[in-house]
C-alpha positions as CSV (number, residue, x, y, z in Angstrom):
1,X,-1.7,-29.8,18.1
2,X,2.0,-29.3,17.5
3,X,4.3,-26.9,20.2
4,X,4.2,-24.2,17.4
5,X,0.6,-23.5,16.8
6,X,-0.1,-23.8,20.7
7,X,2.8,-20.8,20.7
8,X,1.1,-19.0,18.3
9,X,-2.2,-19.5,19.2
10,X,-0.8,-18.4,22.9
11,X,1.1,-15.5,21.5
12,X,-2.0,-14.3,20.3
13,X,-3.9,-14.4,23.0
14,X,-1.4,-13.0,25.5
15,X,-1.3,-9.9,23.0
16,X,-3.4,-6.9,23.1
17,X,-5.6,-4.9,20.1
18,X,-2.8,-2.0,20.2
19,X,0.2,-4.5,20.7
20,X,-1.2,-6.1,17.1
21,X,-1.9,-2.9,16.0
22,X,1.7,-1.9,16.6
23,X,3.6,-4.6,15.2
24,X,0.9,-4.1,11.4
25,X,2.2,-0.5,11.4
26,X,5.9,-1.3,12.4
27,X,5.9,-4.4,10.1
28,X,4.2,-2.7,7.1
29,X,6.5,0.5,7.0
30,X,9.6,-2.4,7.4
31,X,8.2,-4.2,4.1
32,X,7.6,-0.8,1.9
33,X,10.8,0.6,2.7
34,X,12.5,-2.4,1.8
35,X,10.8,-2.6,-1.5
36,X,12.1,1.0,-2.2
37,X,15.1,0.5,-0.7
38,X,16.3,-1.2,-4.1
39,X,15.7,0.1,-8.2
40,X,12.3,-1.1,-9.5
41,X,13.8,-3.7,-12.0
42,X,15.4,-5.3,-8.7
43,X,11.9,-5.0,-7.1
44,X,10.6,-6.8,-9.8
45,X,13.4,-9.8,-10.1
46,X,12.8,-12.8,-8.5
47,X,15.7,-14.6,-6.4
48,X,15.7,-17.9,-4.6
49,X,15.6,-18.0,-0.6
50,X,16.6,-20.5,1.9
51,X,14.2,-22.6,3.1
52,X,12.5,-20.6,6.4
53,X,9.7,-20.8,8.8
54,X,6.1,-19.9,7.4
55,X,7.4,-19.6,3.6
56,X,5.7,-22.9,1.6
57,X,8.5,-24.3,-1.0
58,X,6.2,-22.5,-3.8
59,X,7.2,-19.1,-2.2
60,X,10.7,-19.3,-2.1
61,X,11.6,-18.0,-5.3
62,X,9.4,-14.6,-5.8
63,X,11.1,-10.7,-6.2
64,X,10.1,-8.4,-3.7
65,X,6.7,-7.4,-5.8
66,X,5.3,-10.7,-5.4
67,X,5.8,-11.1,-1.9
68,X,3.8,-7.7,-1.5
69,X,1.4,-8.5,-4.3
70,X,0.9,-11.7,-2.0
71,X,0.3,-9.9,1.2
72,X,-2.1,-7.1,-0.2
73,X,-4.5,-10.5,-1.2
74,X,-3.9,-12.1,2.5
75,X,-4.5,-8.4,4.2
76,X,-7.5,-8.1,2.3
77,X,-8.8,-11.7,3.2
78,X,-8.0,-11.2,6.7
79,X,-9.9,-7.8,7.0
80,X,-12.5,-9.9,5.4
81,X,-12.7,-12.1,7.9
82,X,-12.8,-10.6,10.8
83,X,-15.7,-7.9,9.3
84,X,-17.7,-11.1,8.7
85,X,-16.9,-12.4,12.2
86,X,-18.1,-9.2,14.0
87,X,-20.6,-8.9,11.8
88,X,-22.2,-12.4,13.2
89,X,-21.5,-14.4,9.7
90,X,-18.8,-15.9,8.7
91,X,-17.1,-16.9,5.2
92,X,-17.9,-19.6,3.1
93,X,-14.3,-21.7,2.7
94,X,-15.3,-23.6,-0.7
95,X,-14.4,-20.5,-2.4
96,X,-11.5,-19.6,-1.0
97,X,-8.1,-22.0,-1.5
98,X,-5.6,-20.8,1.1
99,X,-2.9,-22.5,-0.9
100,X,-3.7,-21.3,-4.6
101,X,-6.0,-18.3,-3.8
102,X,-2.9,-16.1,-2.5
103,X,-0.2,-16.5,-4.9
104,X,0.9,-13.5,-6.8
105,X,1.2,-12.9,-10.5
106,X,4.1,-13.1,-12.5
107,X,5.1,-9.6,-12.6
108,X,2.8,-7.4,-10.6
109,X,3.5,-3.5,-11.6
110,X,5.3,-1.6,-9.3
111,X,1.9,0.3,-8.0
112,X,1.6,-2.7,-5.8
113,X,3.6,-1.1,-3.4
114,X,1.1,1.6,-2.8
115,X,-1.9,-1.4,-2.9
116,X,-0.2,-3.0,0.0
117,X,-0.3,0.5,1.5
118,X,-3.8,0.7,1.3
119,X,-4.5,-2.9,2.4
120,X,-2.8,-1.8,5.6
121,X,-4.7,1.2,5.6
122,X,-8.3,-0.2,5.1
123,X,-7.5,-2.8,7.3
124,X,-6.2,-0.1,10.3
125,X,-9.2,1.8,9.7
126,X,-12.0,-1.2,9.9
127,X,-10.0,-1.9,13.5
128,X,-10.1,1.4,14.7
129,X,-13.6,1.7,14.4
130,X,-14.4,-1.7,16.2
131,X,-14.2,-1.1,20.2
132,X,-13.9,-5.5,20.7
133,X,-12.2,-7.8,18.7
134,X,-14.0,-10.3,20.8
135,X,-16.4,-12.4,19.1
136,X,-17.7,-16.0,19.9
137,X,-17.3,-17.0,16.2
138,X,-14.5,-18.2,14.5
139,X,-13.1,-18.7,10.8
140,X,-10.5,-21.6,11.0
141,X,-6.6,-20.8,9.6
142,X,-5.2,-23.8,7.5
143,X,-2.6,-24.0,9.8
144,X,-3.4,-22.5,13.3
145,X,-7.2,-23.6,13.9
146,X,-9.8,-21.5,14.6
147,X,-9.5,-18.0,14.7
148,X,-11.7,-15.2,16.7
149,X,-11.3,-11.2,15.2
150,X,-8.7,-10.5,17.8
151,X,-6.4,-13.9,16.7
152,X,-6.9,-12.5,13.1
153,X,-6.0,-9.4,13.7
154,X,-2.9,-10.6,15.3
155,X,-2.3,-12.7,12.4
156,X,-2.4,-10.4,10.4
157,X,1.3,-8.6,11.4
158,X,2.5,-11.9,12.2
159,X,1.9,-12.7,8.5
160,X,3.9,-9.5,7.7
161,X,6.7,-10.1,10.1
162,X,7.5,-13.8,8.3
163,X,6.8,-12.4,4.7
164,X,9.0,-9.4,6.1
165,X,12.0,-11.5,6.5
166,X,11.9,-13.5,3.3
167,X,11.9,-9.7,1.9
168,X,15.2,-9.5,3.6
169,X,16.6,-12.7,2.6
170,X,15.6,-11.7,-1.1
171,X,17.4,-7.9,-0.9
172,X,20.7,-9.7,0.8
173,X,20.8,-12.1,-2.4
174,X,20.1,-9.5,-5.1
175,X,22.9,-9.0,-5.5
């Protein structure tokens, strides 16, 4: 196990339900504001990034839609998860492919914006409603192992903070 998925896999478990919770809700209103931050034809235009941590060579050149196109399908399969998890199942992986399955379309509309609201949303909601995150099954990450809820819920806004920053990278180039 590399030194970065032990950190990580630490991280998670050093942080609390409402610490994750706090860095979704931080991290989510970062990434919308940013996509309004610029005119919707610049939302939609995709721009090459530097090479950075978490963002696979077939991510680096997507416009700010895509990135939260991208996110809305990875908040949805994380919320997925974690409701199988504390439900006692958990989800079949043949018919999911964590390197195809999550890449956005070509030019998702600029509704997405409000689809990666609500993925943030529903996925708030599901979590308020649980009182644990503590479950002795797990769903295994392709890159950090197995997960319990709790690790997926942390996940879930550390997914956000990375795609957050590529957001960045792609506003500072625009133009």
């Amino acid at each position: 196990m590399s030194l970065i998925v032990k950190a990580v896999r630490l991280r998670f478990a050093l942080t609390s339900k409402s610490a994750a919770t706090a860095q979704i809700r931080r991290e989510a209103q970062r990434s919308i504001d940013l996509a309004k931050s610029v005119p919707p034809e610049k939302a939609a235009q995709s721009v090459a990034v530097p090479s950075m941590l978490g963002i696979d060579p077939e991510m680096r050149e997507w416009s700010l839609l895509q990135i939260l196109e991208h996110n809305v399908i990875v908040n949805r399969r994380i919320t997925e998860t974690i409701r199988a998890l504390l439900q006692g199942n958990t989800l079949d992986s043949d018919d999911f492919d964590p390197k195809n399955d999550v890449l956005p379309s070509e030019q998702p509309a600029l509704a997405i914006i409000d689809e990666f609201s609500k993925s943030i949303g529903e996925h708030l909601a599901h979590i308020e409603l649980e009182t644990s995150l503590k479950s002795s099954l797990t769903s295994k990450h392709p890159i950090f192992g197995p997960f319990d809820p709790h690790r997926w819920h942390c996940m879930f806004g550390f997914h956000l903070q990375i795609h957050r920053k590529q957001m960045e990278a792609v506003v500072k180039r625009l133009d």
